[in-house]
Structure formats: structure tokens, C-alpha cells
FISE-78334 format. One record per residue: x, y, z of N, C-alpha, C in turn. Coordinates in steps of 0.1 Angstrom, whole numbers, plus 5000, padded with zeros to 4 digits. Layout:
BEGIN
XYZXYZXYZ...
END
This chain:
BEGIN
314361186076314461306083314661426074314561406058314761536052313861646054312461616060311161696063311861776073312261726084313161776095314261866095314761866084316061936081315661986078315262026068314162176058313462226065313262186078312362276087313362356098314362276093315562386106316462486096315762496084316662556078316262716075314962746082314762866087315562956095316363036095317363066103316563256107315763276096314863426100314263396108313063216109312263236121313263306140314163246140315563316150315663416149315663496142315963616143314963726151315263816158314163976159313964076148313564166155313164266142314964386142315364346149316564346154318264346152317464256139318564106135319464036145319064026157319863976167318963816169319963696173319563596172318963596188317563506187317463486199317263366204317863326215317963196219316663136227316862996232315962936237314862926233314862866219313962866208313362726214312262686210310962576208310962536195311262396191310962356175309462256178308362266172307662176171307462076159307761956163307661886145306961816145305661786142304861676140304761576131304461436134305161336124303561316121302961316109301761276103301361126102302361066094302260986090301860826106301660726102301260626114302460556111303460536121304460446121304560286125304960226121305060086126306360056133306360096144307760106148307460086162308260016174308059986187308460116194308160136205308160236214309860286214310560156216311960226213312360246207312160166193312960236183312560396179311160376181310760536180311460666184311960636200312560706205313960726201314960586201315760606193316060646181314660696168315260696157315260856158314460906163313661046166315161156176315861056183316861136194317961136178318161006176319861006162319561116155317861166147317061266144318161376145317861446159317861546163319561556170320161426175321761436176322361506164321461476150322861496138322661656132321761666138321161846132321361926143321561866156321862026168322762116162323562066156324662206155323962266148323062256135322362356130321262416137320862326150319562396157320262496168321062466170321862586178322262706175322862686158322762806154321662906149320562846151319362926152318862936167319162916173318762936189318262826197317762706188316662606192317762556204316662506220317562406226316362306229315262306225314362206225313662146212313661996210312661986201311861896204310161916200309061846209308861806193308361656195307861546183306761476188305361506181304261416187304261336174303961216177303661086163303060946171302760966160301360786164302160666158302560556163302960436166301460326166301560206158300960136154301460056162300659936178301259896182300259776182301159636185299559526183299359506194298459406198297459356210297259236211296959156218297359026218295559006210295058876215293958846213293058876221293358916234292358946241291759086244292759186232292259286234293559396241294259346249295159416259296559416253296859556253298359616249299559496257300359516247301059456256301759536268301859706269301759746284300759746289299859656297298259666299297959826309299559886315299359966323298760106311299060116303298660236296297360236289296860366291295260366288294860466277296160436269296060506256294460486246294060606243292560596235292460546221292560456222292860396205291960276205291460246190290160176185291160056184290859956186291859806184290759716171291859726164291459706145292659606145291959516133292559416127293759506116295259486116295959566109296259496097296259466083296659396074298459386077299059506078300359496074301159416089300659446096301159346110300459196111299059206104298559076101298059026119297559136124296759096136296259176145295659216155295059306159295659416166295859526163296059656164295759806168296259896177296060016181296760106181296660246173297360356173297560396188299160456194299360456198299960656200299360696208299860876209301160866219302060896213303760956218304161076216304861116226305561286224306761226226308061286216309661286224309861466223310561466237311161586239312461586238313461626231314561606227315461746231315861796241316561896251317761946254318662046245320562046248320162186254319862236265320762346267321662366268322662266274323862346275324762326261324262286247324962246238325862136235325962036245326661936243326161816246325361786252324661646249322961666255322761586240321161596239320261486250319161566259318161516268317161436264316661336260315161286256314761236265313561276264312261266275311061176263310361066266309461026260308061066267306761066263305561006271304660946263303760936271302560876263300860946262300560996257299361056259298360976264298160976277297160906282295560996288294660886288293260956294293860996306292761136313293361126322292461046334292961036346292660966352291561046362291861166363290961276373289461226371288661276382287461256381286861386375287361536375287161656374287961706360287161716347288161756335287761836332286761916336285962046334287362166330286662206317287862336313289262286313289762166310290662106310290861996302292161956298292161866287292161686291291361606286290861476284292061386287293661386286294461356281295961426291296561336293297861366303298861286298300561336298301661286296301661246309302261106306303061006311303860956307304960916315306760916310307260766303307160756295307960586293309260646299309260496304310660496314311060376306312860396302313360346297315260326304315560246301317060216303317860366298317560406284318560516280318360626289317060686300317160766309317260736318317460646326317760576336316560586347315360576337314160526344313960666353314360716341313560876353312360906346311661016350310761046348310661206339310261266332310361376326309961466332309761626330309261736337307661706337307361636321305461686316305361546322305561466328305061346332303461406343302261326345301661386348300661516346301361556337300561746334299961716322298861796318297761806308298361846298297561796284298161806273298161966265297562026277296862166274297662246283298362206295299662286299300062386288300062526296300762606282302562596288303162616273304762636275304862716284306162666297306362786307306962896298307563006302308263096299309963086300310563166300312163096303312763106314313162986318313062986339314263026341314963016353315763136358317163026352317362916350317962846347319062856334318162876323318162936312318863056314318063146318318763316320319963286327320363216331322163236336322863156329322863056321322963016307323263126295322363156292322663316289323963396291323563436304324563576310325763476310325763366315327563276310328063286297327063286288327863286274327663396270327163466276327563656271328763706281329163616290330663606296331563556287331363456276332863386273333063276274331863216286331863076293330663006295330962846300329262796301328962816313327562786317327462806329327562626337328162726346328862596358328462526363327362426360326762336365326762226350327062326339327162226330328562196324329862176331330662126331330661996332329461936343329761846346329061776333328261786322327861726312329161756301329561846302331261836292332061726300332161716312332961566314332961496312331361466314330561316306330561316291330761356283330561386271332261396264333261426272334661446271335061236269334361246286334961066293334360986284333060996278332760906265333460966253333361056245334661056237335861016233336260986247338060906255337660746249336260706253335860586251335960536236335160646228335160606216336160596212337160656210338260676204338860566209338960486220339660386225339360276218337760266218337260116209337360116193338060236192338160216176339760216174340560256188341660226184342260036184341059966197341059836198340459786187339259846181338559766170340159776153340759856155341859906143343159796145343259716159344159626160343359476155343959396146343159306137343859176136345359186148345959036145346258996155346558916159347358856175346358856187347658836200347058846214346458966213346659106209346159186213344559216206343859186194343059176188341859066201342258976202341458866212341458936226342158966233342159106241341159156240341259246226339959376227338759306228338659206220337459156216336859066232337459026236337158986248336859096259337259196260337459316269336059376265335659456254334359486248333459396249333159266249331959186251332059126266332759166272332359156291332959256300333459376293334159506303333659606299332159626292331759776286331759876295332059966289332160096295330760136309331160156320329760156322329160236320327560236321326260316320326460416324327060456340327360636339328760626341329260736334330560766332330960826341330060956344330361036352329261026365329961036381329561076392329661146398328861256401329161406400328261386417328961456428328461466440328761626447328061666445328561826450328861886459329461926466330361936478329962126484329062136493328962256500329462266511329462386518329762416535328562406541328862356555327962306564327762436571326562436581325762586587326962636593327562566600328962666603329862676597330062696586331062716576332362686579332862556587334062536583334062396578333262326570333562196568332862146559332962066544332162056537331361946537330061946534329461866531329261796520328861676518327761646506326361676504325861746491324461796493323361676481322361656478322161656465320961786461321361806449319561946450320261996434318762086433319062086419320062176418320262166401321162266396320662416399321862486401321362666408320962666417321262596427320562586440321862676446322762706442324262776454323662896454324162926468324263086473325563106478326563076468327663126467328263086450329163176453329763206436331063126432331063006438332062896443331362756442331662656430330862526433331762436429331862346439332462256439332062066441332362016435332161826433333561776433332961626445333861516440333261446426334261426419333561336405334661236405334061116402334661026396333860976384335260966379335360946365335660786361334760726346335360586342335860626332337060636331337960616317338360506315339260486298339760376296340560296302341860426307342560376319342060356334341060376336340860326348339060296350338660216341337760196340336660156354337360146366336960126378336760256384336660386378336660526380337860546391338260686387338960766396338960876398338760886410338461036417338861196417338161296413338961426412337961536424338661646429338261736431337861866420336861896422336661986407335862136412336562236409336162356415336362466407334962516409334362626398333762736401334462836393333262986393332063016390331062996397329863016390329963236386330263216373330163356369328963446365327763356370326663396371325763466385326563456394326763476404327763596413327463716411328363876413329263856406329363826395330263806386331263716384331063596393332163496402332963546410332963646414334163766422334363636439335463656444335563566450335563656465334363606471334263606489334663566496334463606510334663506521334063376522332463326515332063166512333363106503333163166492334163156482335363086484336263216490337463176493337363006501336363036514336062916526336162746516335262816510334562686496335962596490336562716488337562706475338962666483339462666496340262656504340362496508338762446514338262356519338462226508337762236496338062186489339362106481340362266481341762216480342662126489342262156506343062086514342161906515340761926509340361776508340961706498341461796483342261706480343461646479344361746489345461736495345261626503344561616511344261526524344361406515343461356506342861226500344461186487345361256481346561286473345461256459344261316456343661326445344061476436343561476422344161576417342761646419343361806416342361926425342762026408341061986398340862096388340162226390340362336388340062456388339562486376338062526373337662596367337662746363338362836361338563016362337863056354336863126359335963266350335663356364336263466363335963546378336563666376335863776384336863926385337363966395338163846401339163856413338063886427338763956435338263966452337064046452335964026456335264106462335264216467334964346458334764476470333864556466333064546477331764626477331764756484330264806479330264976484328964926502328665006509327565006515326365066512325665056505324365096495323765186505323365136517322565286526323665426531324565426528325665506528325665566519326065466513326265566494325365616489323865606494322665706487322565836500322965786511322965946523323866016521325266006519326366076524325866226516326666356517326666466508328066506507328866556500330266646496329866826499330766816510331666946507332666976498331967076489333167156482333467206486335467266479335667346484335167516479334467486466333867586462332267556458331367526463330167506460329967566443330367646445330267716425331067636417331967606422333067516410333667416411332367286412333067166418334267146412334567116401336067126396337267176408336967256415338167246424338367126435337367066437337966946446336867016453336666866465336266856477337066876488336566906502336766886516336566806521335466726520335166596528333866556526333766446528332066406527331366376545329866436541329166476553327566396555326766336567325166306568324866436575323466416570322966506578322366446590321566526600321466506612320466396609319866366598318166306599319066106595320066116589320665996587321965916597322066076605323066026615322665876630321965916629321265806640320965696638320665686621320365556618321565496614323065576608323765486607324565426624324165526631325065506642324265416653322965346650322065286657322665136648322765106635323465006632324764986627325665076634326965096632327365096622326865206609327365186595328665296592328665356602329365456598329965536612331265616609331865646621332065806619331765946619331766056621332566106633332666236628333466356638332366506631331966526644331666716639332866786636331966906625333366976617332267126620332567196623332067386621332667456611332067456600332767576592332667686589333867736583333767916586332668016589331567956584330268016584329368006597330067866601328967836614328067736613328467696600327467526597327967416602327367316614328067226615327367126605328367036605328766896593329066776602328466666600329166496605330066486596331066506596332066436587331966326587332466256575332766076572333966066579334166006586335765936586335765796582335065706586335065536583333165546574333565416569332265386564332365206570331665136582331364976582330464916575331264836565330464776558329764616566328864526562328864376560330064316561330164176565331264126563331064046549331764086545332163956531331964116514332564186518332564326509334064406509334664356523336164436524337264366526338064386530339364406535339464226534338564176542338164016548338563946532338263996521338163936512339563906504340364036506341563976503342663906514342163916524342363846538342363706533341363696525340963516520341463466507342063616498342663576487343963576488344463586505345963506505345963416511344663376516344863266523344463126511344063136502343763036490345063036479345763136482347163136471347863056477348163066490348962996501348562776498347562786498346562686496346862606484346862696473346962666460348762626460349762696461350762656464351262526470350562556483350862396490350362206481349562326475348562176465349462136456350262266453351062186436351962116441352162096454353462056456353361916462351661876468351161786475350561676467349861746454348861646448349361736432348161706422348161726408347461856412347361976408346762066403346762096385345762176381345262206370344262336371344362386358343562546361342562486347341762536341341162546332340562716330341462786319340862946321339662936313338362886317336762896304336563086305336963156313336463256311337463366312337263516316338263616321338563606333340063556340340263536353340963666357340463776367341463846369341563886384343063916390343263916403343663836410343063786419343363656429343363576417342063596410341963436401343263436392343663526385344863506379345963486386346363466397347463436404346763336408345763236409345663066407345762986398345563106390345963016378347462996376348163076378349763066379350363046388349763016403350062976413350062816410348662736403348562626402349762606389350362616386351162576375350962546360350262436361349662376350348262476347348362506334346962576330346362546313345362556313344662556298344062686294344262726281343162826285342262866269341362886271340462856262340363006251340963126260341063236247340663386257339663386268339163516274340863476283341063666285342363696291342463656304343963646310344363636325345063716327344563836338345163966346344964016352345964066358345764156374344964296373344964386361344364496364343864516349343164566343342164606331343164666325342864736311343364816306342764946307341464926313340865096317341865166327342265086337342965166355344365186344345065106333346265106332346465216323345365226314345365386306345265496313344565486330344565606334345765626343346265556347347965526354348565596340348765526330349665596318349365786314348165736314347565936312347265896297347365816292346965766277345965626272345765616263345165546255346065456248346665346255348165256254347265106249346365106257345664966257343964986252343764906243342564896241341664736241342364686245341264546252341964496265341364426268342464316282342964196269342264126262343264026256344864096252345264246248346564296247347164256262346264226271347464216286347364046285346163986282346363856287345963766282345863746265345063686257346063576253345363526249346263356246347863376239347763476230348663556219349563596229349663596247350863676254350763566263349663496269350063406283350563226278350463256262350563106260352263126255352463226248353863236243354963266257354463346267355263386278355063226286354363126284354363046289353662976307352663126310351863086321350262946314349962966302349462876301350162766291349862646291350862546284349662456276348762496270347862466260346862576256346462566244345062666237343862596232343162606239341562546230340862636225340062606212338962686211337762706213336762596229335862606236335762566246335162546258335162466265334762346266334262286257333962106254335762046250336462136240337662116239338562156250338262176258339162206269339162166281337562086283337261976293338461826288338261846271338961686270339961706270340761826268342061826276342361796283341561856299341461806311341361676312340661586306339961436305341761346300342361426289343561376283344761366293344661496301346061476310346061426321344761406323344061316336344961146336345061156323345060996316346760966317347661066321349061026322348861026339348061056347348861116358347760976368348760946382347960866386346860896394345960776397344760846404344660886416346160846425346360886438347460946442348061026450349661096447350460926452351360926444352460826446351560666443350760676432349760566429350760556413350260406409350660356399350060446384350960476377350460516365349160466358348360576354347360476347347760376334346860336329347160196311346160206311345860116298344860066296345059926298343159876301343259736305343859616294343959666283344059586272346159596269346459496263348259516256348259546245347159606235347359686221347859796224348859786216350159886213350859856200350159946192350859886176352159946177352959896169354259956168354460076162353660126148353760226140352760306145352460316158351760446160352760586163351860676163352560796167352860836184354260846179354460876193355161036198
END
């Protein structure tokens, strides 16, 4: 792989004219050479490849890397691959170094981390294609080897022409983006930090069993590892929405970014060491990609529902926080009609009298009830609609902190019913910072928790007192005053927090402590 590493060690091709890094880079590497190597090890040697160098492809922007290479594969005597289904275009030659008859073999691996923490591989196969119509089109189509390590799924290019041009960057990516130009990831890929946390738990387990080397407990491990492996998925991630009448959740499945709300929530169950039969969490998150995560009437509904299902079930209920508290909106067809009375038309600086529509906008707010007026006559003889009310939509006012006591209330009853936990990944402020301190237990990764900015509190003061929000709520004030009771420095490190304290507490309220399955317990460890 040193060809490979020297080729990521361009860090200007990332750059603009700019000098700003830009993400969601494309690496293409082509392997020249003809390998003699089976379809899987191919794949496997090509993903270890690309596992040991992400951190440096990340710091140039890359979150894909595409590898086309030719595989030397034999044939029996009759001519036929041993997958007879593939109709790979290759001359079948007598090979000296396999010592029997043989066909180059066309493979692509796609090797995929958006979200930075664990790498995707996609295999295919360049096959003819099968159309009867190839006119202006390419000869040749990916098809997916389906393998155990993807669990026999199928890739995006499976089917599509080898002449497909690269999409552009889908909407997927762009909120990816806007999350980490927040502070945080985006919230559908927590659930790959769990999985990536809950195998971590793993490893460290079998190397604390593989480190025990005498006694019953050595025969233990060794017997436990060769018929109790860890299973194949760690994590079962089921995502929990509201039903068309919004008062009850469902199970949905659909892709990622499918919510139309700023609130997402899953049952997951987890296989840890201690409970390798998985155990159940409620898990609820800001999508801060989404009006900023600001919490609505779905929201709150979402976020309420959820907590009393884990109340109901005595499962613990994790909170993800990145949000800028309650919802409040303007009414947009209002806000571009209204006009001000001054009280000096020459010198706005003296203040207004009131704000006014004119006759041509009055009818349409009062035809959809956007707005509530009184005629005014002034001194001159001009009449005015005065403003008195503006009606907004529901889920923009009043309704919204209506919902952010009704989830504090909620949160409260939880710590007292089941396990709660906060995880702060991003800036919580408002309602969301009073759940986080309402839930008790919190983590928090470094962006602040608080009730009001330091912009409103400099202009309350009449000065320039504060110059960031971390001075009101950065780890340096909520960790030492003690609303949070750990510091991480990302959120992969702050999922296995979550993953760690999972591991003292039991899986049901008034359920048996977790263990592990095994009695290794050296004496001289740290305790």
C-alpha cells in the first residue's frame, strides 16, 4: 500500500484557491498490476488498505475511495468460472503460475466513511451488459458481489453503466456538512458511533480475556470466544416516528433524512459484553440540521412520547442535545406588508406609534385570519389599520413553550422512573439546557449549555461583558459547577461513554446488574 499512501499525501489537491479545505472529496486508485488473489481477500486486503489511512483521508476531505483492479481467477476444465453466474469478458489462458486454466477478472471496491467513523465497502464486478440496446452507452455494468461482510446487500452502482458520470453531492452529505459547521454529527450517524463504540467494548473485552492466561478463568474465555462470538450486528437501530394523528409512535423503516421533524428518535438494542443477548435503550436526538434543531410542537410530541415509552418499558432513555431551545417564529406574509408609523416621519430615531396595512393587504390577511386590526384617524385625517395581534401557524408561538413545559415535567418524572442521560454533542440552549439538567446525568463534549446568548446579556448589561457563549456554558463552567459530570473531546468519545455507563446500570428498572459472561477478574487490576 505505499503507492496508496503517497497518493493521499497530497493535501493541496483539497484545498481551493481559497485555502479552505473542501470536503467530500473522490480518491480514485487504480491497481495496474494482475493480482492473484480470490475475490475476498481482494476485498479484504483493499478495505484494511483504506481502514489504516482514513484519518489521513479525512484530513484532506476524501470520504470515498473507488479501486478498479483485475484478479486472476481459474476455471475449471470446462471452461466455466467457478461463479458460472458472472459474464465477466476475459480470454481463458493456460496460467503458468496457478498451473491451470485461467481468466482475468474486472473488480471495483468502493470504500465509503461519511460520517468518519466506520468505513462502507461495496464490491462489483464489471460485467457485459446484458441490454439488448448499448447504443451511446457503455458495453459493461457493475454488479454487486454479495458477501457475508455486507450482509448480502447490494451497493448503489449495482446495475448502472460503467459510464455513469459521478453524481454531484446529494442532499445527504450537505447536512453532514451544516452538522459539523454546528459542532456536531449529523443525527442519523450516531447510530454508526454506537456500533463502532459497542464493538470497541468488544475488543477491549477479548483482550482483557485473551491477557488472563491461568486457571478456570482462562478455559472460560477460551471456551466463551470459540462458541459465544460477539454477534454479526451489534447494533439494532429501529426508528420510532408519530403516527398521522400525532399522538402515538410508530415503527417506521426508510431511509436516512427521511424526518420532517427536528426530533429523531430509535429503539436500539445493543450486544455488549455484559449482555451479550442485547439490551434495550430509548435514544433521542436533535436533528440540528433541521431549523436549527429548535424544538416544536412535533418535537416536543416526539420527544415526550418517547420518554414516557421508556418510562412505561423501565428502559434507560439517552438524549442526544444540539438545539437552540423553543421555537419562535415570525409570520412571513405579515412581516413583508405591515408599514410603521413614526412619530416623526423626518426622524425615525424618535420612536414609532404603531404599525399599520394598507387597504390592498387588509382583506387578505382578514380572509385568512393572519392578523387582527383597529382603524386609527390621525391628526391629519389619514386613516391607518393598526396592528394589534399578528396569528401566526400553529407550531411558531406560544404552543411551543406550552410543549417545553410539558417535556421538562416529562424529563423529571423519567429520572426518577427509569435511567436518564443527556449527551451535550452540540450547543443546547433553553428548553434544551434545562434537559439536560433536568435529566441529571450529563456528558458533554465542549459546545456550551444556556439559557440566553451573550449577545441579549451584553445588551441587558449596556456593555460588552461577554464575548462568546462558552464564557456562560463551556465545559470550563458546567463541568466544574457540576451540571455536567464528564468531558469528551468528540462525539465517537462520547458515544463510548454512553456505551461505558450503560455497562453499570441494569437493562431494566429494578433488573439485575449487568457482568460479564465470563469469571475473569484478576486481582491486580485497577480498580
Amino acid at each position: 500500500s505505499k503507492g496508496y499512501v503517497e497518493k493521499t499525501s497530497g493535501r493541496e489537491v483539497a484545498f481551493n484557491r481559497f485555502g479552505t479545505l473542501q470536503m467530500c472529496n473522490h480518491l480514485f486508485v487504480s491497481v495496474l498490476p494482475q493480482l492473484y488473489l480470490s475475490r475476498t481477500e481482494a476485498i479484504e486486503i483493499l478495505q484494511n488498505c483504506v481502514e489504516r489511512n482514513f484519518g489521513r483521508l479525512r484530513q484532506v476531505g476524501v470520504i470515498e475511495v473507488e479501486i478498479p483492479l483485475t484478479i486472476i481467477e481459474p476455471v475449471s476444465d470446462e471452461g466455466a468460472s467457478p461463479n458460472p453466474n458472472d459474464s465477466c469478458d476475459g480470454n481463458v489462458s493456460f496460467d503458468s503460475a496457478l498451473g491451470q486454466k485461467a481468466k482475468p477478472i474486472r473488480m471495483r471496491v468502493v470504500c465509503s466513511n461519511p460520517s468518519g467513523h466506520k468505513v462502507q465497502t461495496d464490491a462489483y464486478l464489471e460485467v457485459v451488459s446484458s441490454s439488448a440496446d448499448l447504443r451511446g452507452g457503455s458495453h459493461f455494468t457493475f454488479k454487486s458481489i454479495l458477501t457475508e461482510a455486507n450482509n448480502h446487500r447490494r451497493g448503489p452502482l449495482d446495475g448502472k453503466e460503467l459510464s455513469t458520470p459521478y453524481p454531484p453531492i446529494d442532499n445527504l452529505e450537505l447536512r453532514r456538512l451544516m452538522a459539523k459547521g454546528k459542532e456536531t454529527t449529523f443525527v442519523y450517524d450516531f447510530i454508526t458511533l454506537f456500533e463502532a463504540a459497542v464493538s470497541k467494548e468488544w475488543e477491549e473485552y477479548k483482550a482483557q480475556q485473551d491477557s488472563s492466561s491461568e486457571g478456570l478463568g482462562s478455559w472460560i474465555a477460551r471456551n466463551f470466544w470459540s462458541s459465544g462470538k460477539p454477534p454479526q450486528n451489534l447494533i439494532e437501530a429501529k426508528e420510532l416516528t408519530l403516527n398521522e394523528a400525532g399522538d402515538a409512535l410508530e415503527q417506521v423503516d426508510r431511509m436516512e433524512g427521511s424526518n420532517k421533524c427536528g426530533m429523531v428518535a430509535w429503539r436500539l438494542r445493543m450486544h455488549t459484553p455484559e449482555q451479550p443477548g442485547g439490551r434495550d435503550i430509548i435514544l433521542v436526538a436533535n436533528d440540528v440540521t433541521f431549523q436549527n434543531g429548535s424544538f416544536g410542537v412535533m418535537e416536543d410530541t416526539l420527544f415526550n412520547l418517547a420518554t414516557e415509552l421508556a418510562m412505561k418499558e423501565g428502559i434507560p432513555r439517552i438524549f442526544v442535545a444540539a438545539n437552540t431551545g423553543a421555537r419562535i417564529g415570525l409570520v412571513d406574509e405579515v412581516k413583508k406588508k405591515f408599514r410603521v408609523q413614526w412619530k416623526d416621519p423626518l426622524n425615525p430615531l424618535s420612536g414609532m406609534e404603531f404599525l399599520y396595512v394598507d387597504d390592498t393587504d387588509l382583506d387578505l390577511f382578514k380572509k385568512h385570519g393572519m392578523a387582527l386590526t383597529e382603524p386609527v384617524t390621525l391628526p391629519d385625517g389619514t386613516k391607518r389599520h393598526k396592528l394589534t395581534a399578528v396569528i401566526g401557524p400553529d407550531g411558531i408561538g406560544v404552543e411551543n413553550l406550552r410543549g417545553s413545559g410539558m417535556i421538562a415535567g416529562t424529563t423529571c418524572r423519567a429520572y426518577e422512573n427509569t435511567f436518564t442521560l443527556t449527551f451535550v454533542s452540540g450547543t443546547s440552549v433553553g428548553i434544551g439546557a434545562y434537559l439536560v439538567r433536568l435529566g441529571q446525568r450529563a456528558i458533554q463534549k465542549g459546545p456550551p449549555i444556556l439559557l440566553t446568548g451573550e449577545a441579549a446579556l451584553n445588551k441587558v448589561l449596556g456593555k460588552q461583558v461577554y464575548t462568546s457563549n462558552y464564557q456562560l456554558g463551556g465545559t470550563h463552567i458546567m463541568h466544574r459547577n457540576g451540571v455536567s459530570h464528564q468531558v469528551v473531546d468528540n462525539d465517537f468519545e462520547g458515544v463510548r461513554a454512553i456505551v461505558k455507563w450503560l455497562s453499570f446500570v441494569p437493562a431494566v428498572r429494578g433488573g439485575p446488574l449487568p457482568t460479564y459472561p465470563t469469571l475473569v477478574d484478576k486481582i491486580d487490576r485497577k480498580v
